[in-house]
N, C-alpha and C positions, 0 to 999 in steps of 0.2 A: 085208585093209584094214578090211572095217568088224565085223569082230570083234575087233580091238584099239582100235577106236575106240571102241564099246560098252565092253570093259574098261574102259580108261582114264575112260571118263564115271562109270561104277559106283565106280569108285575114287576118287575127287575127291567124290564125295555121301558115301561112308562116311567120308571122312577130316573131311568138313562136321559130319556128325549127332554125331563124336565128341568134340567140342568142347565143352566145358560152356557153356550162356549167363548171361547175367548174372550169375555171381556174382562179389562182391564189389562191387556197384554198387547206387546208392544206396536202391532199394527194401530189399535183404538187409539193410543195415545197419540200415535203420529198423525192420524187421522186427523183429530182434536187439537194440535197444535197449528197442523196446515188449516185450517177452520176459521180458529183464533189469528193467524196469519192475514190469512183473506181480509177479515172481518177489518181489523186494525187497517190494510190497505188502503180498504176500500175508506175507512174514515179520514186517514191524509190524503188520498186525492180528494174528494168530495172541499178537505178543508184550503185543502191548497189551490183549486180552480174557485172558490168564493172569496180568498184571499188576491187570487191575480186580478178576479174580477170588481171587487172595491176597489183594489190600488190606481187599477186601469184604467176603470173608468168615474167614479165615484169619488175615493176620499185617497187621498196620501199623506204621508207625514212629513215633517220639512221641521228642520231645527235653523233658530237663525244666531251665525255664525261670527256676525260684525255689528258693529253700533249706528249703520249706514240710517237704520231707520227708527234710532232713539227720541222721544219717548214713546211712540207710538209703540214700537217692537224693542225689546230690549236682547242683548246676548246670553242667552241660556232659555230663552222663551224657546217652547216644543208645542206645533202646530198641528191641526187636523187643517188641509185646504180643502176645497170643494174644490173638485176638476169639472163635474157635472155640468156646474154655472155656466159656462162658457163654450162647452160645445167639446168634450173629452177627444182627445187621439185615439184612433184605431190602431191599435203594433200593425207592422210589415207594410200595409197596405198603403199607410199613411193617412187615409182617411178621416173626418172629423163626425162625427157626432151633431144634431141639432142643438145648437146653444137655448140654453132658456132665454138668457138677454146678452146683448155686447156689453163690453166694459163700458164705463160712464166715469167721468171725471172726479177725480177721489176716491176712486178705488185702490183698494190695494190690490196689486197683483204679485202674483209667482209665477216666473216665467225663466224660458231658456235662455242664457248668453248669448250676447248676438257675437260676442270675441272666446269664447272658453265652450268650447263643447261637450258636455257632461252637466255643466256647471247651472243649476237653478237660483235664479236672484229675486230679492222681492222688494219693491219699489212702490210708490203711488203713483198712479196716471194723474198728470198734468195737463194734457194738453191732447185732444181727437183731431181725426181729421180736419183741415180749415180752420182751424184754431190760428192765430197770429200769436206766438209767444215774444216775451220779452222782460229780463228782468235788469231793475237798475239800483244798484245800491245795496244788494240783495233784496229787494223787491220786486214780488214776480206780478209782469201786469200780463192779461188776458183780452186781447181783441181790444187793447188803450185801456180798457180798464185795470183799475187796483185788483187784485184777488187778494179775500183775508183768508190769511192760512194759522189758522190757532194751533195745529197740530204740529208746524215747523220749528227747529230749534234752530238758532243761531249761536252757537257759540263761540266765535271769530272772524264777524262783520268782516273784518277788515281782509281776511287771507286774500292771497294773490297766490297765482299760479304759475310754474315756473316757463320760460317764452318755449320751451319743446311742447309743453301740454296746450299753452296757448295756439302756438300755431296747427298742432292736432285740431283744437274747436272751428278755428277760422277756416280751415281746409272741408270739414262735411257743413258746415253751417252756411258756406259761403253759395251754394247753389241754391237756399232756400232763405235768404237773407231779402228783406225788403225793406223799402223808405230807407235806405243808408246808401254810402258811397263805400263800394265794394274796394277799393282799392286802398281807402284809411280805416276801413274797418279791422279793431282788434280787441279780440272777445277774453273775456275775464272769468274768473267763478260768479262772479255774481254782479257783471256785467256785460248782459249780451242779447243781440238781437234787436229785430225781430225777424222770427224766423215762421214760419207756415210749415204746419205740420202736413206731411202728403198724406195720397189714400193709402189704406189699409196699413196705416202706422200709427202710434204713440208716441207720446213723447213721457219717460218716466224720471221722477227724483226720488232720493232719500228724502226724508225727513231731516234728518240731521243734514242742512243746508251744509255746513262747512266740513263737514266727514262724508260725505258719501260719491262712491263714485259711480256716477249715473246718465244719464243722457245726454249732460253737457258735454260733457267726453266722450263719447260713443255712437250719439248721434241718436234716430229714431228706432222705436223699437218694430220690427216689422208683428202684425194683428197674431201671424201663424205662431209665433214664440209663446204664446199666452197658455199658461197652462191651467192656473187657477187662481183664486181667490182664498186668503185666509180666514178658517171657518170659526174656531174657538180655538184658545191659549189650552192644553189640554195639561202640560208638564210646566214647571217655570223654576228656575234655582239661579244664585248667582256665584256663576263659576271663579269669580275675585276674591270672594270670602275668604276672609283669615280664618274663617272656621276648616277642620279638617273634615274629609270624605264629603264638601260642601252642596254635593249632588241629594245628600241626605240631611244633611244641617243648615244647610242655605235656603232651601224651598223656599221660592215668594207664594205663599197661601192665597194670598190678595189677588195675584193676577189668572189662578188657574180656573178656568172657565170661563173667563170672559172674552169679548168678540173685540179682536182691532177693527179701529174704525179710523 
C-alpha cells in the first residue's frame, strides 16, 4: 500500500516538471518582438552607414536640370557620378581623399557653384592651368591654336550680351587678359580674350555655346570645387512631352546606360 502510493506521487511530479511553462504568454512574445526589433535595427543602420558611405565617398546621383549642356547631357538625363575619380571630400574635416588622376581637358565635370552655395553644376573643362584661352566668333582657340569641338552646339552664332553682363566678363577677365590693350578691351559671349588660366583653377563651359552660363561669366573655377565626373546616364525621360505621367511614357531607352563623353 504505501509503495504504490509513493509510486503514484513520483509519477504525478514527473508528469508536472514535463510540462513546458510559459510559453507562448505574453512575456515570450514581448521578448520575440524586442528580438525582431533589434534584428530590423541593426539592418537600417548597417544599410544606412553603406548608403552615406557610397554617397560620400564613391558614387552620387545628380539629375540635370537645364539645356546648359545639350547635346552631350540633355534635361531629364539621371546620373551616377564617380566622386572617387578625383580625390572625394571628407564631411567636417574638410579633407580630400587621394585622387586617382586630375581633371584633363574635356572632361566633364560636377562641381560646386562658385556664386550659389548648395548648388552642383556640370560643365566640360576647357582650359587647365597655363592654358592661354581665347574665343573669336564663337571659336574657341587654345594656346593660338584652333580647338575642334564636335561636341559644341551653336544655336545662335550671333547672340550678344547685354553691356551689365559684358562689363561683369571684362572686370574678372581683365587681371588675366594678355596680348590686348586693357583699356579698349570689351568682352562678348563669344568674343574674348586671351585670358590664362591660374593655378589650381579651370576654366569650364556648356556645351550649348549660346545657352549656358558658365565660366565666361563667373570666371575660373577654383580645383577644390570639383566633386566628380559623370559615370553612366542611369534614368533618362523627356520631361516636354505632350505625353501624360511623361516620367513613364517619355523614357529615352536609347540613352540609359550610356557614358557622356
Amino acid at each position: 500500500m504505501t509503495a504504490r502510493g509513493t509510486t503514484s506521487s513520483t509519477g504525478s511530479s514527473s508528469s508536472r516538471a514535463s510540462r513546458p511553462t510559459g510559453t507562448g504568454g505574453p512575456a515570450d512574445r514581448s521578448r520575440s518582438a524586442l528580438i525582431w526589433l533589434w534584428e530590423w535595427s541593426k539592418s537600417i543602420v548597417v544599410a544606412l552607414v553603406v548608403w552615406f558611405f557610397l554617397r560620400t565617398f564613391l558614387i552620387e546621383a545628380f539629375r540635370i536640370p537645364s539645356g546648359s549642356m545639350e547635346n552631350t547631357l540633355l534635361i531629364g538625363d539621371f546620373l551616377f557620378v564617380n566622386k572617387a575619380l578625383y580625390g572625394a571630400e571628407v564631411p567636417i574635416v574638410h579633407a580630400y581623399l587621394p585622387a586617382v588622376r586630375e581633371p584633363v581637358r574635356n572632361d566633364i565635370l560636377v562641381f560646386d557653384s562658385v556664386e550659389e552655395e548648395g548648388l552642383k553644376v556640370v560643365k566640360r573643362l576647357i582650359g587647365v592651368p597655363g592654358d592661354t584661352l581665347a574665343m573669336e566668333a564663337g571659336q574657341l582657340y587654345r594656346d593660338g591654336q584652333r580647338v575642334d569641338e564636335p561636341y559644341a552646339l551653336h544655336g545662335d552664332p550671333h547672340r550678344s550680351e547685354d553691356p551689365i553682363q559684358r562689363a561683369k566678363m571684362r572686370e574678372w577677365q581683365l587681371p588675366h587678359l594678355v596680348h590686348r590693350d586693357t583699356a579698349t578691351y570689351q568682352p562678348d559671349l563669344h568674343d574674348w580674350g586671351p585670358i590664362v588660366v591660374p593655378a589650381d583653377s579651370f576654366f569650364m563651359m556648356g556645351d550649348n555655346r549660346d545657352s549656358s552660363y558658365d565660366g565666361r561669366y563667373w570666371g575660373f573655377l577654383p580645383r577644390k570645387n570639383v566633386r566628380g565626373r559623370p559615370l553612366v546616364v542611369y534614368f533618362s525621360y523627356d520631361p516636354n512631352s505632350w505625353k501624360s505621367l511623361p516620367f513613364l511614357t517619355a523614357v529615352r531607352w536609347g540613352r540609359i546606360f550610356t557614358q557622356p563623353k
